[in-house]
Z-matrix of the N, CA and C atoms (Angstrom, degrees):
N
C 1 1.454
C 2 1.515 1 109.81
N 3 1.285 2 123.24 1 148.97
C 4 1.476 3 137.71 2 174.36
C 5 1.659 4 111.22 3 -67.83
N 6 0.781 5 121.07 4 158.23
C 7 1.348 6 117.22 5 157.31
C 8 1.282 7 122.95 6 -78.61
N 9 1.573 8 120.03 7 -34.11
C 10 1.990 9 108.63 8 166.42
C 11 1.821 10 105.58 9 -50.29
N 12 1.246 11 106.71 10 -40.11
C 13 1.510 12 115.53 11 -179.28
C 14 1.286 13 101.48 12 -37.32
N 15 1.404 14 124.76 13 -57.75
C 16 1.372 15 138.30 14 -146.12
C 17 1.122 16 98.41 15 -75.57
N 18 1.799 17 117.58 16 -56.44
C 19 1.174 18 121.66 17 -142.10
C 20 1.998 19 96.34 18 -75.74
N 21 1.372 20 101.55 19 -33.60
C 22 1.585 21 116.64 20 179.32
C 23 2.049 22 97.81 21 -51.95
N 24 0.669 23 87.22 22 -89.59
C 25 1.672 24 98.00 23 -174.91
C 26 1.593 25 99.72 24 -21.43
N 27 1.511 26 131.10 25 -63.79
C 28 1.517 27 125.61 26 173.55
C 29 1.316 28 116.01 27 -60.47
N 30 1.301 29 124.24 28 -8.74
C 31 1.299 30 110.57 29 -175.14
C 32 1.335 31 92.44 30 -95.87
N 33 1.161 32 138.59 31 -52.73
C 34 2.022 33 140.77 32 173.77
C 35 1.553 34 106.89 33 -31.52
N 36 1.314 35 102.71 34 -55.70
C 37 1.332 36 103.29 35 -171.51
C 38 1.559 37 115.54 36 -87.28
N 39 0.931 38 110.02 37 -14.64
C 40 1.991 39 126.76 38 177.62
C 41 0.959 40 127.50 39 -110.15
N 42 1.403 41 111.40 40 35.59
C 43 1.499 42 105.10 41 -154.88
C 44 2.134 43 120.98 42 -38.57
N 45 1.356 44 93.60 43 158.38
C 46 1.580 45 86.49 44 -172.76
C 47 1.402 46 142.30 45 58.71
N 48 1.269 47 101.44 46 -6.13
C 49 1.555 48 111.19 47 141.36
C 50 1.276 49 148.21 48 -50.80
N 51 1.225 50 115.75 49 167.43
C 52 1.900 51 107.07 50 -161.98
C 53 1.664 52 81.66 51 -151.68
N 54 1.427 53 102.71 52 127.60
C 55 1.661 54 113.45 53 167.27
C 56 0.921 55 106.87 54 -145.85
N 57 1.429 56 93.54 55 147.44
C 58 2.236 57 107.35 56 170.18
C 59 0.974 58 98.76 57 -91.93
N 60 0.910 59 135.19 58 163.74
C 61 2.066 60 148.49 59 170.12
C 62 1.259 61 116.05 60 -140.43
N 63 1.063 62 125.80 61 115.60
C 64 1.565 63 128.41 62 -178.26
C 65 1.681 64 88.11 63 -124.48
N 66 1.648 65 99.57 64 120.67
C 67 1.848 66 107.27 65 174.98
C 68 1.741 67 87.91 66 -119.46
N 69 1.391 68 105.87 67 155.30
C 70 1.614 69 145.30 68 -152.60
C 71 1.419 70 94.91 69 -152.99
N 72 1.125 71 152.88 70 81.85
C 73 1.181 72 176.73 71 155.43
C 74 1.708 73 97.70 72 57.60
N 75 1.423 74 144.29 73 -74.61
C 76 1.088 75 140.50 74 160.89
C 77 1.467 76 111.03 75 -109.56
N 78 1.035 77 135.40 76 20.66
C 79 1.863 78 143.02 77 155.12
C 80 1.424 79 112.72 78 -98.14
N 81 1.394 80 97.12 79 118.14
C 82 1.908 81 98.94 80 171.77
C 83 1.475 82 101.75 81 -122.29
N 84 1.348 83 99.62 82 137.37
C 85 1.382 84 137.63 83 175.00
C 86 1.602 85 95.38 84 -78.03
N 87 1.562 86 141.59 85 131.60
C 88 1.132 87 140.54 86 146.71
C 89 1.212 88 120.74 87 -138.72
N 90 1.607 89 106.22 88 139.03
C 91 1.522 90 101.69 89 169.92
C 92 1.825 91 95.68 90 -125.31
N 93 1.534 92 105.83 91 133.96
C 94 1.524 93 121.27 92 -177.63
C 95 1.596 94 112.04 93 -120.50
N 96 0.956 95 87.67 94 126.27
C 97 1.534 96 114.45 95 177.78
C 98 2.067 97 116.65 96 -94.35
N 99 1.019 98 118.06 97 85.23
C 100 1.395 99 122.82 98 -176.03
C 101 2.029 100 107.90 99 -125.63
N 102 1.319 101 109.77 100 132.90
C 103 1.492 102 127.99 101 139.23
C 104 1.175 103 122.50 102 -43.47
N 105 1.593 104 119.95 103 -35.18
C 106 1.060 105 129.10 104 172.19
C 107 1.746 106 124.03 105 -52.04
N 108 1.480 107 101.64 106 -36.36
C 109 0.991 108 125.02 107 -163.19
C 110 1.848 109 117.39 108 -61.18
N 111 1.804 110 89.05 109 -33.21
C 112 1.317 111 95.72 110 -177.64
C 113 1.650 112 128.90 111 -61.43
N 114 1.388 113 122.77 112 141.15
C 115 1.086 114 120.19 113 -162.14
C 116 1.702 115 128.57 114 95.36
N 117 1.026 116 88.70 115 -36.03
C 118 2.103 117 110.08 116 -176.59
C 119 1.472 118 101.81 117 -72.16
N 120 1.404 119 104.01 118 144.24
C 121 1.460 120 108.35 119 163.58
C 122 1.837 121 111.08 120 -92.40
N 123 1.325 122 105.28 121 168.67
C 124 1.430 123 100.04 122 177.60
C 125 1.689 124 141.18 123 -26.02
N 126 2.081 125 96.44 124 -49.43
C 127 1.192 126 94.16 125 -174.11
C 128 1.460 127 129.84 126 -93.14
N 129 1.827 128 91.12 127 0.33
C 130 1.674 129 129.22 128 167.66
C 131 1.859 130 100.79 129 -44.10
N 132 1.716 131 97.14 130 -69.70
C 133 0.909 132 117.87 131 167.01
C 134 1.767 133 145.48 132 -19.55
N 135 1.499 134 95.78 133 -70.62
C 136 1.639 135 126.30 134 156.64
C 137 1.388 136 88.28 135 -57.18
N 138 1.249 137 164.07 136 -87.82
C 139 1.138 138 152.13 137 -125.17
C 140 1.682 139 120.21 138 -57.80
N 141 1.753 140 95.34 139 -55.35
C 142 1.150 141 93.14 140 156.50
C 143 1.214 142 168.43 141 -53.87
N 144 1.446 143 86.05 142 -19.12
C 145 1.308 144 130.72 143 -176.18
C 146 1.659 145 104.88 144 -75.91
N 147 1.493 146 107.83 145 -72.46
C 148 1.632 147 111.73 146 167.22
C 149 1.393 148 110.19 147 -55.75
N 150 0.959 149 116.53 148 -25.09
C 151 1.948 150 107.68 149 171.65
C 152 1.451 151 114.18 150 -50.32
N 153 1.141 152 117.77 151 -30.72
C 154 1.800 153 130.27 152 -158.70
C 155 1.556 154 96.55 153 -93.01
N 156 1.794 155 110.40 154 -30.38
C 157 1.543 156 108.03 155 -153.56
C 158 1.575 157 96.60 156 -109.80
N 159 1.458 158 129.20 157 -0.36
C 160 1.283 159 127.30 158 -147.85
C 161 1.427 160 116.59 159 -57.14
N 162 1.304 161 105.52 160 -52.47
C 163 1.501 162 148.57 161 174.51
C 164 1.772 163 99.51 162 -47.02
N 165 1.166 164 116.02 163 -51.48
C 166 1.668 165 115.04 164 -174.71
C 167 1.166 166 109.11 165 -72.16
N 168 1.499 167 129.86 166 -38.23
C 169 1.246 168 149.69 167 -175.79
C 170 1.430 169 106.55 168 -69.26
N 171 1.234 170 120.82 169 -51.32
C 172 1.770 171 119.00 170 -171.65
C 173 1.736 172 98.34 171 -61.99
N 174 1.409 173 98.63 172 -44.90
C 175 1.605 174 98.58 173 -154.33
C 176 1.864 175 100.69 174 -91.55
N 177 1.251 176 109.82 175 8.76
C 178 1.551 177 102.54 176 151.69
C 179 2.077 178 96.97 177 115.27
N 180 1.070 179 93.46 178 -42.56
C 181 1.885 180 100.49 179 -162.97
C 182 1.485 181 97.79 180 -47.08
N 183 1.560 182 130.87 181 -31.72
C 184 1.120 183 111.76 182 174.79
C 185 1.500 184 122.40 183 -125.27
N 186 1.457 185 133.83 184 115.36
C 187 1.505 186 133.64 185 -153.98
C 188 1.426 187 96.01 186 -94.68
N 189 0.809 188 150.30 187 -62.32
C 190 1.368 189 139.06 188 -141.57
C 191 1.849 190 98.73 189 -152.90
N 192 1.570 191 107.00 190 126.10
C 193 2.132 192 120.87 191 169.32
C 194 0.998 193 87.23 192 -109.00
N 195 1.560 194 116.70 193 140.63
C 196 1.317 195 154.39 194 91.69
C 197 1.457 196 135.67 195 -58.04
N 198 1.544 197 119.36 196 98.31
C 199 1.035 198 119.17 197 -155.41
C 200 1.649 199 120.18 198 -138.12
N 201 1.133 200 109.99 199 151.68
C 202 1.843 201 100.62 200 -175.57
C 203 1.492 202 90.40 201 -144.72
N 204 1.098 203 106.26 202 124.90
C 205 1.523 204 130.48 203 -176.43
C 206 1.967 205 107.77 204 -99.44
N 207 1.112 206 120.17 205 138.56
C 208 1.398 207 137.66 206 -176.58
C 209 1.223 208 123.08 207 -130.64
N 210 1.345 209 137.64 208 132.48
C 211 1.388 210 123.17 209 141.50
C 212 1.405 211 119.12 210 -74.37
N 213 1.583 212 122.14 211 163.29
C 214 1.261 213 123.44 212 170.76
C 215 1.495 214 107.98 213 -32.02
N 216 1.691 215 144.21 214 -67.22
C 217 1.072 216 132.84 215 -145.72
C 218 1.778 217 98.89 216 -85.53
N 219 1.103 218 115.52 217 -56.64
C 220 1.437 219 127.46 218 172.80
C 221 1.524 220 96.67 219 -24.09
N 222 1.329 221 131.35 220 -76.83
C 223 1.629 222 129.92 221 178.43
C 224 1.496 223 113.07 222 -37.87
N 225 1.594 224 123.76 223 -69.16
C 226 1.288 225 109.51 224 172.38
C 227 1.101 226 126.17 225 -62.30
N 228 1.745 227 129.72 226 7.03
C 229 1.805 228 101.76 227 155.72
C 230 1.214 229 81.01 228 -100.19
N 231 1.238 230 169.19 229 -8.46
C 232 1.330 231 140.78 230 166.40
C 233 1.513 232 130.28 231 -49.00
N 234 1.578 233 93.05 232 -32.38
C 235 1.204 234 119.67 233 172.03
C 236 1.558 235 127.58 234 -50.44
N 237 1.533 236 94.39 235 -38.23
C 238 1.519 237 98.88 236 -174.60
C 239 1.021 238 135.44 237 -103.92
């Protein structure tokens, strides 16, 4: 899978989200940036995340996420 692929699919299902995608032939690297996020614990988090990707994952296009989930503020001190 592409990464617009990727980034398309989290944005449908996430709305208003912002992700990087780094794909490695069927391994994607992601870091997601969601509002959504606030309040959720980690695996709250991951959930949503595989919600967007579930479909790529069953049917093979994507083997293995790596992923780091953010809220808006959480990202900008990451940032700095």
């Amino acid at each position: 899978m592409e990464a617009g692929e990727i980034q398309s699919l989290l944005q449908q299902h996430i709305p208003e989200s912002e992700a990087r995608v780094q794909v490695d032939g069927s391994h994607v690297n992601l870091a997601v940036v969601s509002a959504q996020f606030e309040g959720l614990n980690t695996l709250k988090r991951q959930q949503l995340v595989y919600g967007a990707l579930n479909q790529a994952i069953a049917d093979g296009r994507i083997h293995a996420v790596n992923m780091k989930t953010f809220t808006p503020a959480e990202w900008e001190q990451a940032q700095s």
